[in-house]
TORFIVO-666333 format. One record per residue (C-alpha): x, z, y; residue in one letter. Coordinates in pm, 1 decimal, padded with zeros to 6 digits. Each point is the difference from the previous one (the first is absolute). Example, Ala and Ser with C-alpha at 12.3 -4.5 7.8 and 13.67 -1.06 7.14 Angstrom:
BEGIN
        xx        zz        yy  rest
   01230.0   00780.0  -00450.0     A
   00137.0  -00066.0   00344.0     S
//
This chain:
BEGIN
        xx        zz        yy  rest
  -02239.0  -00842.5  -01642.2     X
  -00210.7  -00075.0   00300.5     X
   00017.9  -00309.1   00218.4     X
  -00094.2  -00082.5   00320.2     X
  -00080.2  -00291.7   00243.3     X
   00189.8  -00056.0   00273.9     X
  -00023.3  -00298.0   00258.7     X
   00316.2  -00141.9   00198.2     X
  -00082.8  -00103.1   00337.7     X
   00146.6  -00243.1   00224.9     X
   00307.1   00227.4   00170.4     X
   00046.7   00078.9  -00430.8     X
  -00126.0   00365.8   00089.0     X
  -00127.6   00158.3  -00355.2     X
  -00230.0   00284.8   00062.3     X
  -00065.5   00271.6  -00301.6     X
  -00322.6   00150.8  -00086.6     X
  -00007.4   00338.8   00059.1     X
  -00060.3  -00000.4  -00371.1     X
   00282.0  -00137.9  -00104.8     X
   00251.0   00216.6   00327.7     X
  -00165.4   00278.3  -00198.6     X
   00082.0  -00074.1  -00340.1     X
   00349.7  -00108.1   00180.0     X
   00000.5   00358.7   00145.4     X
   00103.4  -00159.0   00308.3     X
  -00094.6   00049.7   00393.3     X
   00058.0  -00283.1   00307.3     X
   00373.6  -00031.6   00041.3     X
   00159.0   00061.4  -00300.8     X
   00201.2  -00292.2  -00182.4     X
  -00069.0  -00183.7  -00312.3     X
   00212.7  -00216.9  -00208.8     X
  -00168.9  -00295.1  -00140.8     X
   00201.0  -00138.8  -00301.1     X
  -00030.0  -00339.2  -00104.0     X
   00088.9  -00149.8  -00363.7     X
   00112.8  -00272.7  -00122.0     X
  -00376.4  -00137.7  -00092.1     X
  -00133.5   00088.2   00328.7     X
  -00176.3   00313.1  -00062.4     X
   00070.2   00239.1   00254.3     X
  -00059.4   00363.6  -00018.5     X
  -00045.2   00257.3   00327.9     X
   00185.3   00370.7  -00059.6     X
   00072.0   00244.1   00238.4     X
   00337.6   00069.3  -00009.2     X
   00164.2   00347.4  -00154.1     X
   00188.8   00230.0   00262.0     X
   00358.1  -00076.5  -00132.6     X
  -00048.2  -00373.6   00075.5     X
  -00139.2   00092.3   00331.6     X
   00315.9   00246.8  -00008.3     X
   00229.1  -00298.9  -00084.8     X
  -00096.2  -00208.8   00288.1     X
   00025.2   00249.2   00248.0     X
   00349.8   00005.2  -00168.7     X
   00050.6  -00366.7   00060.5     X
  -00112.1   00004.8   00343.0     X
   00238.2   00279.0   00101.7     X
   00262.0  -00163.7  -00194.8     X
   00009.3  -00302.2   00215.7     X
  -00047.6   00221.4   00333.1     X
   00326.9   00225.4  -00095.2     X
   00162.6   00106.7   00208.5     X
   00409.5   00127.5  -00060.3     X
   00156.6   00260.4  -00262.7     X
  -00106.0   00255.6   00206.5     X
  -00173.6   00357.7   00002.3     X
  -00371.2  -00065.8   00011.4     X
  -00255.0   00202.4   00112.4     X
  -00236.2  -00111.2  -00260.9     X
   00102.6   00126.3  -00363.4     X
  -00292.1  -00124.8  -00158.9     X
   00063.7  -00322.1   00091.9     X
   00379.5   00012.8  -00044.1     X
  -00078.7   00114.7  -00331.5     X
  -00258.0  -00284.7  -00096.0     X
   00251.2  -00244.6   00099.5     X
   00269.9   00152.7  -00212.8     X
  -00281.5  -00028.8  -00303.2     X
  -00036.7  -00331.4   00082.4     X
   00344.6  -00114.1  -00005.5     X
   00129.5   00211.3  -00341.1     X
  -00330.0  -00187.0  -00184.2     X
   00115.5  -00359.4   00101.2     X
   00384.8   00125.5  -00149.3     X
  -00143.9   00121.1  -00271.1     X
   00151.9   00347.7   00006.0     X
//
């Protein structure tokens, strides 16, 4: 485990060593999910593709438009995903 220092400033901008973006295997842009628990510790991840998969989902989900033919199948298709996980079929 390695650990790094980090400094909030005023506007509560973080910014990551290039150390730790590294060990992170991230590059300026990408998301991160910082979970909290219960005793206050908080941990930085980067999050896995089907999360970032799932809230492209979510998003679309709210933008739907009607029943209709789309001309986006991937999307039509991640939506469908979406929708038989939350049934539980």
């Amino acid at each position: 485990m390695r650990h790094f220092a980090l400094t909030l400033t005023p506007e509560g901008h973080v910014a990551l060593p290039v150390e730790a973006r590294d060990a992170l295997g991230i590059a300026p842009g990408e998301r991160l999910s910082l979970v909290v628990d219960d005793d206050g510790r908080a941990t930085l991840q980067k999050p896995d593709a089907l999360h970032h998969l799932r809230t492209i989902a979510r998003r679309a989900r709210g933008k739907a438009r009607p029943a209709a033919a789309s001309d986006d199948p991937i999307g039509d298709y991640l939506l469908a995903e979406d929708e038989r996980t939350k049934s539980g079929r």
